[in-house]
Structure formats: C-alpha cells, structure tokens
PAZAPA-4460 file (N, C-alpha, C; in steps of 0.05 Angstrom, whole numbers, plus 32768, in hexadecimal, padded with zeros to 4 digits):
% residues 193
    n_x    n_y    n_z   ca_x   ca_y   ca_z    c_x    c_y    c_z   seq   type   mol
   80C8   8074   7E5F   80AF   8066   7E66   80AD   8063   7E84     1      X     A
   809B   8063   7E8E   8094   8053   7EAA   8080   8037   7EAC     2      X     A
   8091   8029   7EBE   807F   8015   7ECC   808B   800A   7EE1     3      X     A
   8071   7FFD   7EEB   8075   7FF2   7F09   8082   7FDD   7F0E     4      X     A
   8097   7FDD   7F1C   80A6   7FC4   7F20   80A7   7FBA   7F3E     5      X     A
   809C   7FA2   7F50   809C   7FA0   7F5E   80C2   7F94   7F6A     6      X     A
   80C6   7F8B   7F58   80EC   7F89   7F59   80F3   7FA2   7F64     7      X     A
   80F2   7FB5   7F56   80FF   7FD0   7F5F   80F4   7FD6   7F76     8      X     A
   80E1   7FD1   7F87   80DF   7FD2   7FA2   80F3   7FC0   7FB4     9      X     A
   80FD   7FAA   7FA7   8105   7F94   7FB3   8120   7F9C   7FA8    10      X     A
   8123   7FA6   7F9A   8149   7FB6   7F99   8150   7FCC   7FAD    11      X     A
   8131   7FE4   7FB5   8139   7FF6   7FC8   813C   7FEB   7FE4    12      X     A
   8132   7FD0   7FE7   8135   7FC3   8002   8151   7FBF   8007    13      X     A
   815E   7FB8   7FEA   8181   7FAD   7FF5   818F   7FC5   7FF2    14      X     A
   8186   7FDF   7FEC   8199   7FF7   7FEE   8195   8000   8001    15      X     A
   8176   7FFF   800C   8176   800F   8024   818B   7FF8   8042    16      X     A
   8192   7FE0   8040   819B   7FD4   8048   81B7   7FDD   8047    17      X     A
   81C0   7FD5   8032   81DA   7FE4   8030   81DE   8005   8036    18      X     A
   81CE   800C   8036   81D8   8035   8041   81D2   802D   805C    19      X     A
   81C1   801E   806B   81C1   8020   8083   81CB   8007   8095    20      X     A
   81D5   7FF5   807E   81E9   7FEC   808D   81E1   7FD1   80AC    21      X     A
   81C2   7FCD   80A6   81B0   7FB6   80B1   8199   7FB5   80A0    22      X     A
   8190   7F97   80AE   8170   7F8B   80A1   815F   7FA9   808F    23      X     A
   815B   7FA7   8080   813F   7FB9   8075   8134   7FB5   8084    24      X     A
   811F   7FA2   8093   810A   7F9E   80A6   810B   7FB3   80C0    25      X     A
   8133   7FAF   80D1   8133   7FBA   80E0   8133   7FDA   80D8    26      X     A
   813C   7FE8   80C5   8133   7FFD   80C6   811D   800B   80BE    27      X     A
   8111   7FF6   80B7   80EB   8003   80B9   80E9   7FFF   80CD    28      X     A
   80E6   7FE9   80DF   80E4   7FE5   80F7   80F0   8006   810A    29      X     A
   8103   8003   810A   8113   8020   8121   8109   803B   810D    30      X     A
   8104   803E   80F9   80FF   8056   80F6   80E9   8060   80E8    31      X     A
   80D7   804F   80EA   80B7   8050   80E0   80A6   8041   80F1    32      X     A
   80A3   8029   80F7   8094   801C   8108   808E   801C   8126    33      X     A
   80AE   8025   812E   80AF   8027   814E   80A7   804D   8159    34      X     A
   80B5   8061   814B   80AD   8074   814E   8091   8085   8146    35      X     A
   8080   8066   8135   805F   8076   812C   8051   8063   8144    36      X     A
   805D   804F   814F   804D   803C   8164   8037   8031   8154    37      X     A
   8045   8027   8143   8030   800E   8126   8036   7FF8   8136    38      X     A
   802A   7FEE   8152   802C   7FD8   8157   8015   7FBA   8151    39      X     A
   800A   7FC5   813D   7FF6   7FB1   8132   800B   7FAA   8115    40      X     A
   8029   7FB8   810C   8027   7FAF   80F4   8049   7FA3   80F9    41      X     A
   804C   7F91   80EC   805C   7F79   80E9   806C   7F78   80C8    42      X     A
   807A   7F65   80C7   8088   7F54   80B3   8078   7F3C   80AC    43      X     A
   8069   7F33   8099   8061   7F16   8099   8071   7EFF   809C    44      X     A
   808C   7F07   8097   80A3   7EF2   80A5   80A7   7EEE   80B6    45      X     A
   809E   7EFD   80CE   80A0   7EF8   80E9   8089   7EE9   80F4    46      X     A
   8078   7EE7   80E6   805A   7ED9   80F9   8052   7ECD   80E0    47      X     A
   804F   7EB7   80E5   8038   7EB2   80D3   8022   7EAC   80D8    48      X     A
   800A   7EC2   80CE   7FF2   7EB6   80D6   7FE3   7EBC   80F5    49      X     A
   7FEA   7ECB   80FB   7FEC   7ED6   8117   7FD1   7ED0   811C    50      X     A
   7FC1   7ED2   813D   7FA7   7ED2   8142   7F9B   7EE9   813C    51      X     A
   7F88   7EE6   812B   7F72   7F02   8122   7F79   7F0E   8107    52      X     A
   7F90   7F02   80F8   7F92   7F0B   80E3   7F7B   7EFE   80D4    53      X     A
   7F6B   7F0C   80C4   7F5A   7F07   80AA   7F63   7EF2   809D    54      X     A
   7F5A   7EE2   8093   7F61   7EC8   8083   7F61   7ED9   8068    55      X     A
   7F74   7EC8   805C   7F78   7ED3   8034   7F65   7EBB   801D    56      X     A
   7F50   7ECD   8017   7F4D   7EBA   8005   7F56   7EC9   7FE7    57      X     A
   7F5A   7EB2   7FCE   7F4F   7EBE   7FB8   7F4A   7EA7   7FA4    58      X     A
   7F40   7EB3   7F8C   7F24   7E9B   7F7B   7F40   7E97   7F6D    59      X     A
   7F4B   7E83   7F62   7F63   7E7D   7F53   7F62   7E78   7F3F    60      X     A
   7F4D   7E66   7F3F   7F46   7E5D   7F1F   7F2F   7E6C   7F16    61      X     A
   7F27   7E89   7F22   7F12   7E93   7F0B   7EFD   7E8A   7F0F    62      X     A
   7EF5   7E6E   7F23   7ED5   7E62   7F21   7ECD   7E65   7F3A    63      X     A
   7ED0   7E7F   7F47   7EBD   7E86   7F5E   7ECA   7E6A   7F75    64      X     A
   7ED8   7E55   7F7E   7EDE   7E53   7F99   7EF9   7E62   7FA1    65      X     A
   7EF8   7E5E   7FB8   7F05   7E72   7FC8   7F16   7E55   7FD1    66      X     A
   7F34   7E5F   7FCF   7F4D   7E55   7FDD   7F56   7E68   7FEF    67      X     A
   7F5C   7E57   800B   7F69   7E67   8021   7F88   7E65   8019    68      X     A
   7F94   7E85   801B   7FAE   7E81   800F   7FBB   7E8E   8025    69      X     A
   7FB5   7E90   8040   7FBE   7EA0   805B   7FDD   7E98   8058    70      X     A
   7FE0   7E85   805C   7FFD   7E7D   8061   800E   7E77   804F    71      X     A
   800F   7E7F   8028   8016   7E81   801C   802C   7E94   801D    72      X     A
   803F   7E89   8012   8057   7E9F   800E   805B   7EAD   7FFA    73      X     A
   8048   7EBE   7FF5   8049   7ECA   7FD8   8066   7EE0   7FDC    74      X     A
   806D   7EEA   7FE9   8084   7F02   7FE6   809C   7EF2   7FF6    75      X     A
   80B5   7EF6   7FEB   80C7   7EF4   7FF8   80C9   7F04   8018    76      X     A
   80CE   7EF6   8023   80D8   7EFD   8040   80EC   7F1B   8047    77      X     A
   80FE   7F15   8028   810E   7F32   8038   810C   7F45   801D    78      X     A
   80F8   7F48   800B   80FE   7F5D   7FFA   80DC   7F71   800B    79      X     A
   80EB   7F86   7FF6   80DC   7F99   8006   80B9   7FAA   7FF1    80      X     A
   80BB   7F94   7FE3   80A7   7F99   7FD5   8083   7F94   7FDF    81      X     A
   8094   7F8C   7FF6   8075   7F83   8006   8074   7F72   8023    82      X     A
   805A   7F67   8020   806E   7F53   8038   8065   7F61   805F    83      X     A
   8057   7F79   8060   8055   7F82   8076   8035   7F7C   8080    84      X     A
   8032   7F6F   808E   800F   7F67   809E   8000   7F83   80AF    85      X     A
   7FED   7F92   80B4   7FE7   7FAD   80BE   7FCC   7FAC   80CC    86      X     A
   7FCA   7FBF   80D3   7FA9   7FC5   80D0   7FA1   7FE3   80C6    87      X     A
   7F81   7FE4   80BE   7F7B   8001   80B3   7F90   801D   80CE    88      X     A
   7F8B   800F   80E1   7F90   8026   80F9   7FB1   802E   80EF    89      X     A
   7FBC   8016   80EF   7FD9   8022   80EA   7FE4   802A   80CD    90      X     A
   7FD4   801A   80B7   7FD8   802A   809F   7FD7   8048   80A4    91      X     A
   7FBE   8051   80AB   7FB4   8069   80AD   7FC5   8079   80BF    92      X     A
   7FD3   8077   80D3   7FE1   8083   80E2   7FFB   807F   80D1    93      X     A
   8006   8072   80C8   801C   807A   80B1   8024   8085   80A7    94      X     A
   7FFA   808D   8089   7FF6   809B   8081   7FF5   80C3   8088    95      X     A
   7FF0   80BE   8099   7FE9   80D4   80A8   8002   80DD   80B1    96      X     A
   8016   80D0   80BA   8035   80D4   80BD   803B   80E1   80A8    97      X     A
   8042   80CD   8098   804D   80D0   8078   8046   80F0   8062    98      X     A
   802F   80F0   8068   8022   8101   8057   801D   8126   8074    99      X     A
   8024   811B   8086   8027   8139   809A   8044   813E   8099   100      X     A
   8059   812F   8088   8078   8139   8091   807F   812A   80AD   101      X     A
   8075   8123   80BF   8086   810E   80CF   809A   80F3   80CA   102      X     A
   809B   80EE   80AD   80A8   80D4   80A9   80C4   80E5   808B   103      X     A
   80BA   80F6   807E   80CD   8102   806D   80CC   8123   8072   104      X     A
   80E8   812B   8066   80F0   8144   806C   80D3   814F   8054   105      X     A
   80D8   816A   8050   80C6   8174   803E   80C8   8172   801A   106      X     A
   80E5   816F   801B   80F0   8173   7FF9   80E8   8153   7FF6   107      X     A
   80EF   813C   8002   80E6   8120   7FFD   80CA   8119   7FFA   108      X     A
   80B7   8126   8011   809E   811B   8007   809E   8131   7FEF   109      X     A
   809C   8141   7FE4   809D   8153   7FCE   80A5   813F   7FB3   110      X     A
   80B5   8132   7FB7   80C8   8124   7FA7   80B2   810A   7FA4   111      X     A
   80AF   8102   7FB8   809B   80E9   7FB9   8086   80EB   7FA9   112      X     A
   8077   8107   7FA7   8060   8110   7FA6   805E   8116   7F83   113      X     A
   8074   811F   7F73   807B   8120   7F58   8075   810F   7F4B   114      X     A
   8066   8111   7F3D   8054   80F6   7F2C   805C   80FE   7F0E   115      X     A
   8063   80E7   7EFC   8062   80ED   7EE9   804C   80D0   7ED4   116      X     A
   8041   80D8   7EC3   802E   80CA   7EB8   8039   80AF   7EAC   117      X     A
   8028   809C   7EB9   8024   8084   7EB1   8027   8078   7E9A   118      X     A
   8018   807A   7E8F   801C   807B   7E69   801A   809B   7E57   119      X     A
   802A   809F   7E58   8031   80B7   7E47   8023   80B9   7E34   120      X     A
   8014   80D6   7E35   8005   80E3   7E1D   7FE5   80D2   7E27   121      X     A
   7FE2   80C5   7E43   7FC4   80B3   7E42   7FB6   80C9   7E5B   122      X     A
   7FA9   80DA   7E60   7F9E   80DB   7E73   7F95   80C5   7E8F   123      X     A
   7F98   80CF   7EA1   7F9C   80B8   7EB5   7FAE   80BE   7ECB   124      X     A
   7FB4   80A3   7EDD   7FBB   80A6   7EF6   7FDA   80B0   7EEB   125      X     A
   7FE8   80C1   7EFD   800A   80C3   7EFC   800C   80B6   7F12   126      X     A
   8023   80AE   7F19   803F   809E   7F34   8053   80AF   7F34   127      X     A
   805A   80AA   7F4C   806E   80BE   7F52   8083   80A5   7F6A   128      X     A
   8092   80A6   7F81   8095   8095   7F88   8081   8088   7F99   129      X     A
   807E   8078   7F95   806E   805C   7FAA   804D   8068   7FA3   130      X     A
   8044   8082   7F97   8033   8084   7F9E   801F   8091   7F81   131      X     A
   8006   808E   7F7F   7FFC   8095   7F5F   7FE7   80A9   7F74   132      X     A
   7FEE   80C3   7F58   7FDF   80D4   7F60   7FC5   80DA   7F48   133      X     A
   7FAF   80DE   7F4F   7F92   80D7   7F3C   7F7D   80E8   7F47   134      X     A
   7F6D   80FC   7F34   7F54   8104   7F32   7F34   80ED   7F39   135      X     A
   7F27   80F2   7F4B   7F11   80E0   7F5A   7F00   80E8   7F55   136      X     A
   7EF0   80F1   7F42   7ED7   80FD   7F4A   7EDA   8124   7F4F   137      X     A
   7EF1   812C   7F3E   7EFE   8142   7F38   7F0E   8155   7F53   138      X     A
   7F14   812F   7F64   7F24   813E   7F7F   7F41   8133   7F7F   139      X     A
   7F56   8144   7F82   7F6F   813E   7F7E   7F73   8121   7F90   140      X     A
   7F7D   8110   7F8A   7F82   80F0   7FA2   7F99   80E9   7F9E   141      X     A
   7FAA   80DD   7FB0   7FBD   80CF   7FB1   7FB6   80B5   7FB5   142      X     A
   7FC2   80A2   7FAE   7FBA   807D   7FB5   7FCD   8074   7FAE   143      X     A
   7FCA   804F   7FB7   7FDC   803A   7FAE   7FC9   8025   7FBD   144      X     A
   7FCC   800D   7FA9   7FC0   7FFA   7FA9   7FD2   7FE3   7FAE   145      X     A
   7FD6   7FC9   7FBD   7FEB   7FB7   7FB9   7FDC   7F98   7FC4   146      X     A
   7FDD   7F8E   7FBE   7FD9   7F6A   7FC5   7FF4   7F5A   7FCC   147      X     A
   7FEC   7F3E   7FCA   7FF3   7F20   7FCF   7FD8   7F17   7FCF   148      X     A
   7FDF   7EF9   7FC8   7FD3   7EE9   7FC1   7FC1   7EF1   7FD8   149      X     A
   7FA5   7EF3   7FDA   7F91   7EE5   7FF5   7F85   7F0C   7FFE   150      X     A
   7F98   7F24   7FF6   7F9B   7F30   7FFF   7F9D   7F43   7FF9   151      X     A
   7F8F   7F65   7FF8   7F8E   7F7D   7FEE   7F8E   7F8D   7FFC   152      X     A
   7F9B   7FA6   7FF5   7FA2   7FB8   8006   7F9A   7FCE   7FFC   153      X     A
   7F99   7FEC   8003   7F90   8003   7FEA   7F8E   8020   8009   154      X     A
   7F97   802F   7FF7   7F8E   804B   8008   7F89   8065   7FF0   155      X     A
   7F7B   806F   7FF9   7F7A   8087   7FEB   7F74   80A6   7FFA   156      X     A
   7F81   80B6   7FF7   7F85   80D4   8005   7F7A   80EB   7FF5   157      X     A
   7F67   80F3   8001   7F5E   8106   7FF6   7F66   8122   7FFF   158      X     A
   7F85   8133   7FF8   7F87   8146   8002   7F7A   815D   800E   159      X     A
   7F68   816E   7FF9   7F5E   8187   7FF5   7F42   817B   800F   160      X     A
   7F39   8166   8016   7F2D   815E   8025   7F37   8155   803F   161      X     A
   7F4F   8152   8040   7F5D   8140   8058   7F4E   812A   8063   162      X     A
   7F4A   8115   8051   7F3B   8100   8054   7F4B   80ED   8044   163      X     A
   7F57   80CF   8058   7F60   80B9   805A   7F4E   809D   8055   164      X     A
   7F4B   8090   803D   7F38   807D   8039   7F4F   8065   8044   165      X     A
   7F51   804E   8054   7F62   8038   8049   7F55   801F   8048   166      X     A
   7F57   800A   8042   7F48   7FF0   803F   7F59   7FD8   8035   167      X     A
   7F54   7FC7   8048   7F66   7FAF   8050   7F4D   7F93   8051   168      X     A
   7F51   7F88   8039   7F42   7F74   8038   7F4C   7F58   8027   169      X     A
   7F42   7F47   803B   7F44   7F2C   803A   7F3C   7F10   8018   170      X     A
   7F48   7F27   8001   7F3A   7F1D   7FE9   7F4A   7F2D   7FD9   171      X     A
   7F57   7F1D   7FBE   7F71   7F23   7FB2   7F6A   7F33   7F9B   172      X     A
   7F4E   7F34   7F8D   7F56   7F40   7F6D   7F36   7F38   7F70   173      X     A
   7F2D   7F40   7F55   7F0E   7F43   7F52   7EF9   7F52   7F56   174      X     A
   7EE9   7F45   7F6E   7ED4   7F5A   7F76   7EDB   7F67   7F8C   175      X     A
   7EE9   7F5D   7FA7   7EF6   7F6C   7FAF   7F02   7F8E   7FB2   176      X     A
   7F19   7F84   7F95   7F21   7FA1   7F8F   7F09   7FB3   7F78   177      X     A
   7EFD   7FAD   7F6F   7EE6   7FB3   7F5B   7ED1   7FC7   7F73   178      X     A
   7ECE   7FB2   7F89   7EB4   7FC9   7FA1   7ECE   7FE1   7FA4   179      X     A
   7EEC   7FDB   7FA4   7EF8   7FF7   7FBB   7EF7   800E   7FA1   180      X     A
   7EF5   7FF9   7F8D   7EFE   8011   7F78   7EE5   8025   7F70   181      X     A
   7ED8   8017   7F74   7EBD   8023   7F75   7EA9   8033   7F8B   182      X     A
   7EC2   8029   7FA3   7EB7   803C   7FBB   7EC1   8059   7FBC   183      X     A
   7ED6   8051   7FB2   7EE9   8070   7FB2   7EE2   807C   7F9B   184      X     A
   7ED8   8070   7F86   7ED9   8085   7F6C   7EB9   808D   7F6E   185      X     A
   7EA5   807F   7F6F   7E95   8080   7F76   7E7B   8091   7F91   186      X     A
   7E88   807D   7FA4   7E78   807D   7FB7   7E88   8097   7FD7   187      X     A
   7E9D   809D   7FD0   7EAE   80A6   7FE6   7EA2   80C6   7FE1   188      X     A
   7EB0   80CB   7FC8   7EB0   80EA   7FC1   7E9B   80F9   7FCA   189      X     A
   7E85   80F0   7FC9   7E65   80FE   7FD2   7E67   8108   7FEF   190      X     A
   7E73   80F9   7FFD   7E77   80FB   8011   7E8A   810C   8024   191      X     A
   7E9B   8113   800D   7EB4   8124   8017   7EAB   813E   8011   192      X     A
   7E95   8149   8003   7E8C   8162   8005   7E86   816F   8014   193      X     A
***
C-alpha cells in the first residue's frame, strides 16, 4: 500500500543528520540554500515572524472567523517535514534547480520522478518521492501541496510546456486551496497552449 506520512519526512531529517554527521538545517543550508542564493528563504525556527511576512490566518471552527495563527508552532523546530518560510521567487528558483539537474545527479531525480499509484487499481494522481505526478487538463504535471496551520503552499510543473505555477498563500484549508485547485485544473491549462 502507499501513504503519506509526514513522520517519514521527519525520520529522513535524522538520517540525513546522521550520514552527514551535522544539523539537517545546516546541510540544506550549505548545500541547497547557499549555492541557489535562496536568500529570501529561512527556517521558521530561526525568526519568528519576521517583517513582511504575510500573517496566517485560518477559520478553526468552520464558522467563517478568521484566527491569526502567525506565531503558532504548528511543526517541530527540528524535523524535517516542514518548517521552511520562502517566497514564490525562491520556491521557483529551486524548482527550476531541482527539476534542470542542478541539485541531483540524473539516476536520482529519475528515481524521484517514479511514481507509483496512490490507491491501487483507482485512476488518479501517483507519488513518487516528495512529489505527485497527475494529468491537468490532459497535460502531463508534477505537484505537491503542503500547509501549517495559517498557511498553504502548492506548485505545479508543467513539463511538455516548461511552465512553473507556484502559490504561497496566507489561508490554511478551504477556499483558499479550492481557488488554486481550480486555477490549475481549470483556469491555467488554456493558457499554456
């Protein structure tokens, strides 16, 4: 079977610790962050709340008001299941790393890129590592979606187009993710023709 475990992100944080022998943080830091020059993107453990970050809201109880949850500690500090603050500019320059071979050899993103189906025997999205690969509007896409409380995140890649959607917004579950899902399945594809 498969499913998503955000633990198992937070177990590859203490292996990759142990093979390399310092912080997980510092080796994202020295060997992803410093050599892409992501200097808009951070640890939320290191700042909280910085000037100009977006405030987090989300509706908690279901009845339409909005709680500010900015300074909530929804993720542990040192697992690696989440937990990193950005902007579209540096997502996207990541992406664009990641997915050109600048950040993995060729057999790994290959490896990365191997999806196998979600629920078995269901038509639908497959996962492969870190990443779900899905038909849009009958165009091959790569994506991943992730939150915290106050907070949504999402990208989607449209290979055969070389077109990078990402979207970073201030609102946890609901309508929020309901417009992105709808921008991309929807409203994007027309456009990539």
């Amino acid at each position: 079977g498969w499913s998503y475990s955000n633990f198992g992100y937070a177990l590859l944080g203490l292996i990759l610790e142990e093979a390399a022998g310092q912080d997980q943080w510092e080796v994202i830091r020295s060997r992803i962050l410093e050599p892409l020059d992501l200097a808009d993107t951070f640890f939320d453990s290191e700042l909280r709340t910085p000037p100009g970050l977006a405030r987090g809201y989300a509706d908690l109880y279901g009845d339409g008001s909005l709680t500010d949850t900015s300074d909530w500690d929804a993720l542990h500090p040192l697992d690696a299941e989440g937990g990193i603050v950005s902007t579209v500019y540096d997502v996207h320059r990541f992406l664009d790393a990641l997915f050109n071979g600048n950040l993995l050899t060729a057999p790994s993103l290959a490896e990365m890129l191997t999806c196998v189906e979600e629920s078995p025997g269901e038509v639908g999205n497959t996962y492969g590592l870190g990443i779900a690969n899905s038909t849009i509007d009958g165009k091959p896409a790569y994506n991943h979606t992730g939150w915290v409380t106050g907070y949504l995140s999402a990208f989607c890649i449209f290979p055969e187009q070389q077109a990078t959607v990402v979207l970073l917004i201030n609102g946890s579950s609901g309508a929020p993710e309901a417009e992105f899902i709808k921008l991309v399945t929807e409203r994007l594809p027309p456009l990539l023709e």
